[in-house]
PDB file of N, CA, C and O in Angstrom:
ATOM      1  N   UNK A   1     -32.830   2.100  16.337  1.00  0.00           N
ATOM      2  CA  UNK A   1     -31.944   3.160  16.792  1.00  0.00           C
ATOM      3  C   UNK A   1     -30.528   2.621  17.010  1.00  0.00           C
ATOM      4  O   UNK A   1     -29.521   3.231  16.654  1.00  0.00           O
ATOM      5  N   UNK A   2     -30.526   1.491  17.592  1.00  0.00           N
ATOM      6  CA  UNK A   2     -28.973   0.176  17.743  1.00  0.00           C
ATOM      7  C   UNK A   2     -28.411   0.810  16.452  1.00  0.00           C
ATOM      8  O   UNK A   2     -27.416   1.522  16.318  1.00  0.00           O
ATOM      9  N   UNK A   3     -29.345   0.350  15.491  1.00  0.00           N
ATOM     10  CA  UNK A   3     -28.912  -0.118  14.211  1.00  0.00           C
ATOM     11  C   UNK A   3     -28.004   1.172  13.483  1.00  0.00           C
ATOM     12  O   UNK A   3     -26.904   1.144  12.930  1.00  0.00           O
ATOM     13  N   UNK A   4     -28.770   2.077  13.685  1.00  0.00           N
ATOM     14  CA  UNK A   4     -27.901   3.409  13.189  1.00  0.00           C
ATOM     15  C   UNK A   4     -27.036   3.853  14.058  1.00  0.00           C
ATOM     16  O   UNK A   4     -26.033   4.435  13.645  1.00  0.00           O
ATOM     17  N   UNK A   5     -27.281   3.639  15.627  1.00  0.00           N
ATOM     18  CA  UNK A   5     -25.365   4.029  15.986  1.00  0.00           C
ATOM     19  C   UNK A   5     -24.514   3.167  15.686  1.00  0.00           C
ATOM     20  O   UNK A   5     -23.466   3.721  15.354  1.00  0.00           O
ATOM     21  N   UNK A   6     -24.451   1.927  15.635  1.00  0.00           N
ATOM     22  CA  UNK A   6     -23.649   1.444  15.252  1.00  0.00           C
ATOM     23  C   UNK A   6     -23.224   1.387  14.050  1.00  0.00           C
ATOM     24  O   UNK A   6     -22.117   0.930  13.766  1.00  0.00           O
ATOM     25  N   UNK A   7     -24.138   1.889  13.114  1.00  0.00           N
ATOM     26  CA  UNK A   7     -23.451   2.141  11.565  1.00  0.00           C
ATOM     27  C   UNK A   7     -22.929   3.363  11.294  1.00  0.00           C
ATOM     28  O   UNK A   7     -22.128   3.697  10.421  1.00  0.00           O
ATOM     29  N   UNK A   8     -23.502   4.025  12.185  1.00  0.00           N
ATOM     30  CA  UNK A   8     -22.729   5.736  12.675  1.00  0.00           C
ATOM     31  C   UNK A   8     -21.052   5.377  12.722  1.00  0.00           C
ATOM     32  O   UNK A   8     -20.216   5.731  11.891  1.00  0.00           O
ATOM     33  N   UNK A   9     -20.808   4.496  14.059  1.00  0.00           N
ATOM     34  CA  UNK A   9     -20.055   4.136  14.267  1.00  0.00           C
ATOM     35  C   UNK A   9     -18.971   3.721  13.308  1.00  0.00           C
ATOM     36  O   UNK A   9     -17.958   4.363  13.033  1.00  0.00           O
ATOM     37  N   UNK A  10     -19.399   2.367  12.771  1.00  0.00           N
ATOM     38  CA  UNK A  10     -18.526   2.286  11.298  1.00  0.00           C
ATOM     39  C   UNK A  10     -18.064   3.202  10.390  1.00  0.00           C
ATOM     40  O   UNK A  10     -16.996   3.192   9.777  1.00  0.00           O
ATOM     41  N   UNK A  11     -19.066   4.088  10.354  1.00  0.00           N
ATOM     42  CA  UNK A  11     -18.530   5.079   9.284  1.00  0.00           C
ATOM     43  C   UNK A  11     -17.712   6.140   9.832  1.00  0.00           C
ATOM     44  O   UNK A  11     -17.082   6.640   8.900  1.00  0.00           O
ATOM     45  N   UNK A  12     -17.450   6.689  10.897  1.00  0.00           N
ATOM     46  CA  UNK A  12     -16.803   7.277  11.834  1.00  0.00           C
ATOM     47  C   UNK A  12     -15.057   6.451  11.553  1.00  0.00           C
ATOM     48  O   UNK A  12     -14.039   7.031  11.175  1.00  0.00           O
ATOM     49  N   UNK A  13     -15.229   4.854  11.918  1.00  0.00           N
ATOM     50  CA  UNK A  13     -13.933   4.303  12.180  1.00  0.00           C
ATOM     51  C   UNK A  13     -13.575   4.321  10.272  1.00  0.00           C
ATOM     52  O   UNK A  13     -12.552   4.958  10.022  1.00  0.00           O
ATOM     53  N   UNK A  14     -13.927   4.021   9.647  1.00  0.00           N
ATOM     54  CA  UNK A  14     -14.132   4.130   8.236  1.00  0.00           C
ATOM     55  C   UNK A  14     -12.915   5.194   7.735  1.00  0.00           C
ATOM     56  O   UNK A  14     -11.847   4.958   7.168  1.00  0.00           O
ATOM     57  N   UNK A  15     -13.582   6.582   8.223  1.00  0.00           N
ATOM     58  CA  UNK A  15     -13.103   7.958   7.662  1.00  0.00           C
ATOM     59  C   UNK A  15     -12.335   8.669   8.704  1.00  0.00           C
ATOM     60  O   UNK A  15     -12.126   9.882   8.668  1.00  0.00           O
ATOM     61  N   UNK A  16     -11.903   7.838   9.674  1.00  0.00           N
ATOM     62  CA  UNK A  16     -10.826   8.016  10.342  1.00  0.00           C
ATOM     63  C   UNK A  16      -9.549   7.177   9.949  1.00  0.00           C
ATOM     64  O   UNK A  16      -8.445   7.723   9.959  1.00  0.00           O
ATOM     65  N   UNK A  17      -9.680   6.011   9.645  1.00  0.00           N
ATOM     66  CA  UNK A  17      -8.853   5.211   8.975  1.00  0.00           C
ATOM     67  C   UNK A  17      -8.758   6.191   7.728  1.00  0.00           C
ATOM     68  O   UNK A  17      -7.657   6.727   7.852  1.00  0.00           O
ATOM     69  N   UNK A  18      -9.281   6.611   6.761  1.00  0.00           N
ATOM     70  CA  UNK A  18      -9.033   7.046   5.556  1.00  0.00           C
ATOM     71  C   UNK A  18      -8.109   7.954   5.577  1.00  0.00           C
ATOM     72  O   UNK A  18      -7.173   7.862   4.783  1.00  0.00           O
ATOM     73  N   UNK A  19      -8.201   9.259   6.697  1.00  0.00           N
ATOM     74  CA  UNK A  19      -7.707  10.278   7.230  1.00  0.00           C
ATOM     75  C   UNK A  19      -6.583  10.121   7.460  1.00  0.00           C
ATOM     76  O   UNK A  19      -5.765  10.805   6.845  1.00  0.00           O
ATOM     77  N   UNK A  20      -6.018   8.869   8.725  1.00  0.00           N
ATOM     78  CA  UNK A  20      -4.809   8.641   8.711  1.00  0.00           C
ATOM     79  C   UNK A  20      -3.839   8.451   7.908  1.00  0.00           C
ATOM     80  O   UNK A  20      -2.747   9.007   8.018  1.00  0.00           O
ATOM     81  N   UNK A  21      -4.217   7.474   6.838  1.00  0.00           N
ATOM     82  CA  UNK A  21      -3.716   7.127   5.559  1.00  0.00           C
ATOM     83  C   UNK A  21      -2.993   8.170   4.668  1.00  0.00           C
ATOM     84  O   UNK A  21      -1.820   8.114   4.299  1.00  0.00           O
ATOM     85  N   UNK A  22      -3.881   9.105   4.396  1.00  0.00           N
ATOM     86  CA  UNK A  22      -3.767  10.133   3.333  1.00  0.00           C
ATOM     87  C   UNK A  22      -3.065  11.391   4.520  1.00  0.00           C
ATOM     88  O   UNK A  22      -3.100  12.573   4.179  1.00  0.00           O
ATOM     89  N   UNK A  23      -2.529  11.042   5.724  1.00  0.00           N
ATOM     90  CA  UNK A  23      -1.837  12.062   6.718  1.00  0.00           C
ATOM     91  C   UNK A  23      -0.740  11.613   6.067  1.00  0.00           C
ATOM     92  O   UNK A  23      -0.566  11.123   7.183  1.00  0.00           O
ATOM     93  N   UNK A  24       0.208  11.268   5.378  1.00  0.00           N
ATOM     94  CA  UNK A  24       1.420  11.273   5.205  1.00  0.00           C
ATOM     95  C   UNK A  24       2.107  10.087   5.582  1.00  0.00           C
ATOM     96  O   UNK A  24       3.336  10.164   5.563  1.00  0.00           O
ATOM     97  N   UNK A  25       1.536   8.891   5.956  1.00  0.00           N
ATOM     98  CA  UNK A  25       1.975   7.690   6.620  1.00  0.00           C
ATOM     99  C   UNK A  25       2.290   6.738   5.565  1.00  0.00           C
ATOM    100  O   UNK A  25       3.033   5.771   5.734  1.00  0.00           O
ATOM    101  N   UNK A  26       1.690   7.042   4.433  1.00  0.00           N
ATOM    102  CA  UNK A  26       2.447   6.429   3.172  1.00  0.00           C
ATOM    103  C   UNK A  26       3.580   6.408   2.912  1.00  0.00           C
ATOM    104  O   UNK A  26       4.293   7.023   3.705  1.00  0.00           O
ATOM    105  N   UNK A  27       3.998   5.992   2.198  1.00  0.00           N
ATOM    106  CA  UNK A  27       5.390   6.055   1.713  1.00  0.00           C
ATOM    107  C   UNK A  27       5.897   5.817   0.270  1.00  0.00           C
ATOM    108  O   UNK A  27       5.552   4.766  -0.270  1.00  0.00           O
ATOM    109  N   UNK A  28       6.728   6.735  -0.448  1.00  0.00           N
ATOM    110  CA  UNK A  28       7.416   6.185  -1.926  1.00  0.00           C
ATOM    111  C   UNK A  28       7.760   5.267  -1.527  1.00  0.00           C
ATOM    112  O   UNK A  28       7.957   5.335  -0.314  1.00  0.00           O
ATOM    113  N   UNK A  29       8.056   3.884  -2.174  1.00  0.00           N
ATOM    114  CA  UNK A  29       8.893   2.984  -2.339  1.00  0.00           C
ATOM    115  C   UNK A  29      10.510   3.515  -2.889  1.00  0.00           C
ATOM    116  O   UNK A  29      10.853   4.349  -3.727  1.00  0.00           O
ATOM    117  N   UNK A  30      11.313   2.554  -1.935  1.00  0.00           N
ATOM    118  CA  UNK A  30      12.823   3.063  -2.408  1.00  0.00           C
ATOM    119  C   UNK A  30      13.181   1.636  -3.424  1.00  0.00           C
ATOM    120  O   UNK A  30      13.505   0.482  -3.141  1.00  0.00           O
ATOM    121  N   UNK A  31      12.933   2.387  -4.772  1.00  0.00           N
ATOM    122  CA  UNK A  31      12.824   2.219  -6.308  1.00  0.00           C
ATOM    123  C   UNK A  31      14.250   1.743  -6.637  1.00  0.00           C
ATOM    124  O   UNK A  31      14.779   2.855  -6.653  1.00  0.00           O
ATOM    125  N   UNK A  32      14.937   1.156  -6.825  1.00  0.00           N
ATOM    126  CA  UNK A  32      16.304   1.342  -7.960  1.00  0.00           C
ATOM    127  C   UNK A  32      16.154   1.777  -9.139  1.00  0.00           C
ATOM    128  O   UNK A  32      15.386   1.494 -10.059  1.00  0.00           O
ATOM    129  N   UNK A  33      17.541   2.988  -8.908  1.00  0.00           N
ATOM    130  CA  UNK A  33      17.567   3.923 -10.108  1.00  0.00           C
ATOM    131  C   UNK A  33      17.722   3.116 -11.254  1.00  0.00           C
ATOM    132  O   UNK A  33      18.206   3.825 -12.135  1.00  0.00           O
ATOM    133  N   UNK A  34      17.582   2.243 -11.558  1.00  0.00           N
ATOM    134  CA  UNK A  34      18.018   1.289 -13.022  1.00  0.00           C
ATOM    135  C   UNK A  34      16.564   0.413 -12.923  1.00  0.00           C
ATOM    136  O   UNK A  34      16.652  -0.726 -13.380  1.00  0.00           O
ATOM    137  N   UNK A  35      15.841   0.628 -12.628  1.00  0.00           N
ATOM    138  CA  UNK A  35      13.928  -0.201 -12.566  1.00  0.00           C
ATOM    139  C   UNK A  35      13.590   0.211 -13.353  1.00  0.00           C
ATOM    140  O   UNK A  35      12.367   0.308 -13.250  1.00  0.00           O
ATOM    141  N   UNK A  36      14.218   0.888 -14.944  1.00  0.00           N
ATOM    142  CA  UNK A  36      13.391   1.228 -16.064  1.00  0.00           C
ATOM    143  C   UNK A  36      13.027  -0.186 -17.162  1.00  0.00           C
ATOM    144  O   UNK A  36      12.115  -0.259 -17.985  1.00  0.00           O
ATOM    145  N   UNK A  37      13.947  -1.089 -16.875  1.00  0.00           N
ATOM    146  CA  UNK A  37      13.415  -2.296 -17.569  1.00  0.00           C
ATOM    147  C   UNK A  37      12.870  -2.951 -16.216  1.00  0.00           C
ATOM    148  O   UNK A  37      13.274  -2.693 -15.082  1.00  0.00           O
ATOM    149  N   UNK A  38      11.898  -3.827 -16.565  1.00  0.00           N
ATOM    150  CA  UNK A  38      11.973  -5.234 -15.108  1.00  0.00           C
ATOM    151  C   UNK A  38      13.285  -5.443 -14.367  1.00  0.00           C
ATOM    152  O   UNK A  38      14.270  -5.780 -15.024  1.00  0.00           O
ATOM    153  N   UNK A  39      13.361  -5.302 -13.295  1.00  0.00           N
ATOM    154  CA  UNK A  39      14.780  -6.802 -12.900  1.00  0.00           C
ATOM    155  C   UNK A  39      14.138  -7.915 -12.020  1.00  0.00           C
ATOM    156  O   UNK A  39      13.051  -7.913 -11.442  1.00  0.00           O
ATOM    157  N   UNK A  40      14.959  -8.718 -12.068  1.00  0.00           N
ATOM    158  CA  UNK A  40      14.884  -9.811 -11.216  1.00  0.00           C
ATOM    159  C   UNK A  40      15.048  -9.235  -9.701  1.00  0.00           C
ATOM    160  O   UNK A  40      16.095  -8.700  -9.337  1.00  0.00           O
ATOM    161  N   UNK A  41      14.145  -9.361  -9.024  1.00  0.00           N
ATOM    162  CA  UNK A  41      13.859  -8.785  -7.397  1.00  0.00           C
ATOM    163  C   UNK A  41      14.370  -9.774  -6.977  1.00  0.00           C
ATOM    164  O   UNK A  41      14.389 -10.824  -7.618  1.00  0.00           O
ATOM    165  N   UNK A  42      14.973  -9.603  -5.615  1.00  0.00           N
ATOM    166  CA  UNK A  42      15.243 -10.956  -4.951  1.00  0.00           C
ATOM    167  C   UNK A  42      14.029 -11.447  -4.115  1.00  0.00           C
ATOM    168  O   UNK A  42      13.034 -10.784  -3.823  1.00  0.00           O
ATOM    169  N   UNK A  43      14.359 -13.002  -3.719  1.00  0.00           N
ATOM    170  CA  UNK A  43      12.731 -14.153  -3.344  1.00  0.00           C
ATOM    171  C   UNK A  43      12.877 -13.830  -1.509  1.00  0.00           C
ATOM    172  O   UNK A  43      12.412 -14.566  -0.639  1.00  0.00           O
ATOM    173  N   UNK A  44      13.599 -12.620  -1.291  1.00  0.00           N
ATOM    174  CA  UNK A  44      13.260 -12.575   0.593  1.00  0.00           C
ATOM    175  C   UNK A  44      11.739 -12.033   0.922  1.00  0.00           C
ATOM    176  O   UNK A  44      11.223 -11.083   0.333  1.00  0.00           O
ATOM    177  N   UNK A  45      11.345 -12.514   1.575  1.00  0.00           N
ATOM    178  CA  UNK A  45       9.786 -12.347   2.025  1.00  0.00           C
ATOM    179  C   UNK A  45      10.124 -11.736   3.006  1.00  0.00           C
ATOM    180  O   UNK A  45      10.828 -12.082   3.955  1.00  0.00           O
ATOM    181  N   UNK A  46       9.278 -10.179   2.636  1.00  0.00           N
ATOM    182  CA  UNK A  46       9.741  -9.172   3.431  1.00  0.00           C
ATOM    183  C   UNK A  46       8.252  -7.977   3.141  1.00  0.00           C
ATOM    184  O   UNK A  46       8.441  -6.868   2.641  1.00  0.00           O
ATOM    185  N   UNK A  47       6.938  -8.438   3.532  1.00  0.00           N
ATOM    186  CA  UNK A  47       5.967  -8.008   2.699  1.00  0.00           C
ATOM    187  C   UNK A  47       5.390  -6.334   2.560  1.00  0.00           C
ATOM    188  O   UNK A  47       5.618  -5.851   3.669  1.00  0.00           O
ATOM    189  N   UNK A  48       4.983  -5.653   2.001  1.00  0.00           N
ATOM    190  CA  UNK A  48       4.514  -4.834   2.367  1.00  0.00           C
ATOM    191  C   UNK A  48       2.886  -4.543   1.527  1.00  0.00           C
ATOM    192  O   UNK A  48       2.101  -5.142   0.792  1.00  0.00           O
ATOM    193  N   UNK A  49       3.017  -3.417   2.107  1.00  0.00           N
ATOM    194  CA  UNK A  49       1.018  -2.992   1.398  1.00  0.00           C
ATOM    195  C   UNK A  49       0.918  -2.319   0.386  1.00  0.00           C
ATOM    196  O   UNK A  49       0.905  -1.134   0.717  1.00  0.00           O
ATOM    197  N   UNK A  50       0.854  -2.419  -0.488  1.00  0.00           N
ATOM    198  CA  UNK A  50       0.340  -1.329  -1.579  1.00  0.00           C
ATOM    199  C   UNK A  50      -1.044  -0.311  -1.312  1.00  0.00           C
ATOM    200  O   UNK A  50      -2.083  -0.583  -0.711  1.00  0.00           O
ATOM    201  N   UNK A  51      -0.613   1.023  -2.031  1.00  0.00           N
ATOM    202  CA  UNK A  51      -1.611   1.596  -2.193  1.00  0.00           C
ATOM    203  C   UNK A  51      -2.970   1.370  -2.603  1.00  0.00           C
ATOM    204  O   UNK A  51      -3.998   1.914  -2.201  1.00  0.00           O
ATOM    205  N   UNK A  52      -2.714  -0.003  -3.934  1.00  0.00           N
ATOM    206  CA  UNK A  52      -3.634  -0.146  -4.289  1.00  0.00           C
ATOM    207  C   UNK A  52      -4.060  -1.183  -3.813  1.00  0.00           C
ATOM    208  O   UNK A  52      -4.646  -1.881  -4.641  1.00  0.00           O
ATOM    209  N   UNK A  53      -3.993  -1.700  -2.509  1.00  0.00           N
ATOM    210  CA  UNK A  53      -4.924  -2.441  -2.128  1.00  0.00           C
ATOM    211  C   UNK A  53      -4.182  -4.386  -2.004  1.00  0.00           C
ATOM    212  O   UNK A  53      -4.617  -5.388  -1.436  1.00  0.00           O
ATOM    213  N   UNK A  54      -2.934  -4.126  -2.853  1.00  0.00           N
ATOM    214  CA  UNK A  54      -2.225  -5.688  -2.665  1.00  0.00           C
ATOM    215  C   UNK A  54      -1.542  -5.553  -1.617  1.00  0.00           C
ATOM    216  O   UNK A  54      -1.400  -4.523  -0.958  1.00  0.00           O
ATOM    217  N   UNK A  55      -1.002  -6.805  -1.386  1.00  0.00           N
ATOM    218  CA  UNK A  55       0.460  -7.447  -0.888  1.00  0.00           C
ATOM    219  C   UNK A  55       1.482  -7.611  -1.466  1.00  0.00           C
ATOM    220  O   UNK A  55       1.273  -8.040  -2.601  1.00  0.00           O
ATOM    221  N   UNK A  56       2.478  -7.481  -1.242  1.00  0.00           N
ATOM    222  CA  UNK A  56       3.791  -7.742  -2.329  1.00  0.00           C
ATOM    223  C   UNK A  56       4.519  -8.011  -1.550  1.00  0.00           C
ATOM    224  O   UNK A  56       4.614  -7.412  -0.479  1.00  0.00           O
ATOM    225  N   UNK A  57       5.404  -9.245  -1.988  1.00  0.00           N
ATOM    226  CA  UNK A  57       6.469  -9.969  -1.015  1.00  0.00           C
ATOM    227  C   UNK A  57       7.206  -9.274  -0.768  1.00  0.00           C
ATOM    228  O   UNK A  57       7.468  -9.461   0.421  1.00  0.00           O
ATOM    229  N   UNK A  58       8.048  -8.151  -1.324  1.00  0.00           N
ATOM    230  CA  UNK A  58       8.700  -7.214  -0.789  1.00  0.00           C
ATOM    231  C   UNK A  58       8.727  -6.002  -1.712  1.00  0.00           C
ATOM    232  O   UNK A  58       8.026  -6.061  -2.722  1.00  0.00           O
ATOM    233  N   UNK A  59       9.656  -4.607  -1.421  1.00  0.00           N
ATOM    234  CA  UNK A  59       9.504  -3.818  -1.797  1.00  0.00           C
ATOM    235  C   UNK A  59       9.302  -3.314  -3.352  1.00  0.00           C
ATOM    236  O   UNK A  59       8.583  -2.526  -3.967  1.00  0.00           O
ATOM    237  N   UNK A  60      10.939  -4.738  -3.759  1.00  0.00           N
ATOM    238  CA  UNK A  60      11.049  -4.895  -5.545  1.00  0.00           C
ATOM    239  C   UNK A  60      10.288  -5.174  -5.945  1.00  0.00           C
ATOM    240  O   UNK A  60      10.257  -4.892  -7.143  1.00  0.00           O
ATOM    241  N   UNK A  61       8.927  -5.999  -5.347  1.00  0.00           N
ATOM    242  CA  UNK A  61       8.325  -6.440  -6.159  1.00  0.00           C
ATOM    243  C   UNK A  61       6.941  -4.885  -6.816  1.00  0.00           C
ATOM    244  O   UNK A  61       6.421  -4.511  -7.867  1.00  0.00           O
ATOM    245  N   UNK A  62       6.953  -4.424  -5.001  1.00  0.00           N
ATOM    246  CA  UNK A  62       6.047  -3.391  -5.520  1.00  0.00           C
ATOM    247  C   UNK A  62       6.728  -2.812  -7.084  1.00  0.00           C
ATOM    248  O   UNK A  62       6.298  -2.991  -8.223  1.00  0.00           O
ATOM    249  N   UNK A  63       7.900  -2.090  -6.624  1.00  0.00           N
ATOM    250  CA  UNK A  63       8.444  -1.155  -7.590  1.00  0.00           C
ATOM    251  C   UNK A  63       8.134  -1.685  -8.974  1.00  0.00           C
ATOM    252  O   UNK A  63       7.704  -0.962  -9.873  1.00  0.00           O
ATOM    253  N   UNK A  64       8.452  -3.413  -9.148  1.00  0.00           N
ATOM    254  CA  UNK A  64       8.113  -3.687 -10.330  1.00  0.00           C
ATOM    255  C   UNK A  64       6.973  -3.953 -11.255  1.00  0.00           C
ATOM    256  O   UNK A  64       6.919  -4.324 -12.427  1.00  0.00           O
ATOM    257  N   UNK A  65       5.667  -3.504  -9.940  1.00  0.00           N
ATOM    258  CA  UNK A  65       4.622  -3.590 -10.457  1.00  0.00           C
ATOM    259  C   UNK A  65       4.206  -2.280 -11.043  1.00  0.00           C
ATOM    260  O   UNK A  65       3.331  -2.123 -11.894  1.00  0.00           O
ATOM    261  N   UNK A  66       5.097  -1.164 -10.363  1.00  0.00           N
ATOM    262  CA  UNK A  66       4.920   0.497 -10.641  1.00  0.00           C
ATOM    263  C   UNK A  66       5.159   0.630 -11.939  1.00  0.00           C
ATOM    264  O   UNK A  66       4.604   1.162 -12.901  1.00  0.00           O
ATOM    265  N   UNK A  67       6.463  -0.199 -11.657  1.00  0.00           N
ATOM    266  CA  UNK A  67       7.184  -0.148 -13.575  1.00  0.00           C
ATOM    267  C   UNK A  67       6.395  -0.670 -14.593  1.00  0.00           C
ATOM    268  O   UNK A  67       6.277  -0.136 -15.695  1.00  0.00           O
ATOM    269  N   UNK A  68       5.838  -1.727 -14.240  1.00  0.00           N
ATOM    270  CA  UNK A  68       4.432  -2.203 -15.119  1.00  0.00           C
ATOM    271  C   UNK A  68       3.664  -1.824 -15.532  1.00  0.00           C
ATOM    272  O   UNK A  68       3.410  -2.024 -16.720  1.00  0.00           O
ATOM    273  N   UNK A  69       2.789  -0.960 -14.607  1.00  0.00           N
ATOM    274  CA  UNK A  69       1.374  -0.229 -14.481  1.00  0.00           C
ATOM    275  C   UNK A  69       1.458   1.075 -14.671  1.00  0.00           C
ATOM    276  O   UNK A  69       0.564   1.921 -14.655  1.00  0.00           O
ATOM    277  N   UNK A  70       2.192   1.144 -14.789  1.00  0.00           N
ATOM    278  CA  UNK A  70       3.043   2.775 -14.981  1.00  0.00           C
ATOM    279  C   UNK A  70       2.285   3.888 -13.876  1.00  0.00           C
ATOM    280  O   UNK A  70       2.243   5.114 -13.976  1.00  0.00           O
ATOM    281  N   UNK A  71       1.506   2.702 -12.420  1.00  0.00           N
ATOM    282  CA  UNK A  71       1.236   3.720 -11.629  1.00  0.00           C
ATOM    283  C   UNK A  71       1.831   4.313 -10.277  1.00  0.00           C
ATOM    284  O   UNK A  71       2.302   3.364  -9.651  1.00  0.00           O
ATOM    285  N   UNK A  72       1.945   5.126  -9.799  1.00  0.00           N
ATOM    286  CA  UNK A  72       2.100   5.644  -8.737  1.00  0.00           C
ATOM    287  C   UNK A  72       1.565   4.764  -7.341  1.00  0.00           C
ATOM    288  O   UNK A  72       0.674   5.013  -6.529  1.00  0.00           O
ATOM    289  N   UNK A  73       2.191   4.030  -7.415  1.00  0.00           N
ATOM    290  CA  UNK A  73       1.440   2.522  -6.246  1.00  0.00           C
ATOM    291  C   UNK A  73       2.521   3.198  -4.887  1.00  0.00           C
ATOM    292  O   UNK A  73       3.670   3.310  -5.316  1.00  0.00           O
ATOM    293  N   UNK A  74       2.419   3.556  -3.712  1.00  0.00           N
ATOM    294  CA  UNK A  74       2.907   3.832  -2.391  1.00  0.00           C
ATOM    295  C   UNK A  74       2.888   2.690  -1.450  1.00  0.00           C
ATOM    296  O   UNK A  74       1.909   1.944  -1.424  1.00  0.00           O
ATOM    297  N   UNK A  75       4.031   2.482  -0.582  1.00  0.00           N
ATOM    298  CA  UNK A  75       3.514   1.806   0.292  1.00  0.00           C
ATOM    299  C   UNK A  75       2.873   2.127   1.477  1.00  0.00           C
ATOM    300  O   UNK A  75       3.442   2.998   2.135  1.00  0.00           O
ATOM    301  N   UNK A  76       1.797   1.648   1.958  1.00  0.00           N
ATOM    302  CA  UNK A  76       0.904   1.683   3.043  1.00  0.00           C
ATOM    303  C   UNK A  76       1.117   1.467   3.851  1.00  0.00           C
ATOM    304  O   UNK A  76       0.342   1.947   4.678  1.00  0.00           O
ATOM    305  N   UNK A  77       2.187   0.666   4.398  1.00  0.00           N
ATOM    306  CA  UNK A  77       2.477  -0.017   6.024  1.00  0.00           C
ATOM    307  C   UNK A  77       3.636  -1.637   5.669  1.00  0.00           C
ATOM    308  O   UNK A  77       3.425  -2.365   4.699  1.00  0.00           O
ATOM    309  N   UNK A  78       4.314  -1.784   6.269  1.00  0.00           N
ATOM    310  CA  UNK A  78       5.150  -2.779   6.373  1.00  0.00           C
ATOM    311  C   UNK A  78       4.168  -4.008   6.876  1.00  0.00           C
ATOM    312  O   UNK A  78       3.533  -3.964   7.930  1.00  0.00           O
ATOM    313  N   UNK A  79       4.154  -4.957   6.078  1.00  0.00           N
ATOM    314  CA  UNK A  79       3.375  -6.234   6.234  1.00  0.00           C
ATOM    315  C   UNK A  79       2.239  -6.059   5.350  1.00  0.00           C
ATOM    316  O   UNK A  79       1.932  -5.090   4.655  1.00  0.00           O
ATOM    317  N   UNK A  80       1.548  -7.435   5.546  1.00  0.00           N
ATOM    318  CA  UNK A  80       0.006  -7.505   4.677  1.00  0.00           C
ATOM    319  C   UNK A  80      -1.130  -6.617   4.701  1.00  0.00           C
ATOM    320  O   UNK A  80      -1.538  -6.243   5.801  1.00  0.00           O
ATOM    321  N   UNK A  81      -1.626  -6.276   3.782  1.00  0.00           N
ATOM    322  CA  UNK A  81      -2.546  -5.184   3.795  1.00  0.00           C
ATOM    323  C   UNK A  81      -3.844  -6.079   4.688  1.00  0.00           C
ATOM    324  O   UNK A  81      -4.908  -5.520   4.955  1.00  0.00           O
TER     325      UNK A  81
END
């Protein structure tokens, strides 16, 4: 009986975390209007979270992975995922 509230539990903190997320706490990345080729990002370590689940030393780098992947990657929160 332990065993299932506490996995109750998890799944509760689980899909409350999920909830928050998808409340609007994301964020576009602020892109430069000229990120249609690669650029050279600058090396300040300044990290944030991706949507999909990385780290990226800072914002350019996300953007330049968007430009890559050609996906819709958001940031999640300022610092390491």
């Amino acid at each position: 009986m332990t065993g299932r509230a506490v996995l109750l539990g998890l799944l509760f903190l689980c899909v409350i975390t999920d909830a928050a997320v998808k409340s609007g706490l994301m964020r576009k990345p602020a892109c430069p209007p000229d990120m249609e080729e690669i650029v050279a990002c600058p090396m300040n370590f300044a990290p944030v979270c991706g949507s999909d689940g990385n780290t990226y030393g800072n914002e350019c780098t996300l953007c330049a992975q968007r430009q890559l992947t050609k996906m819709d990657i958001l940031v999640v929160k300022e610092g390491s995922c």
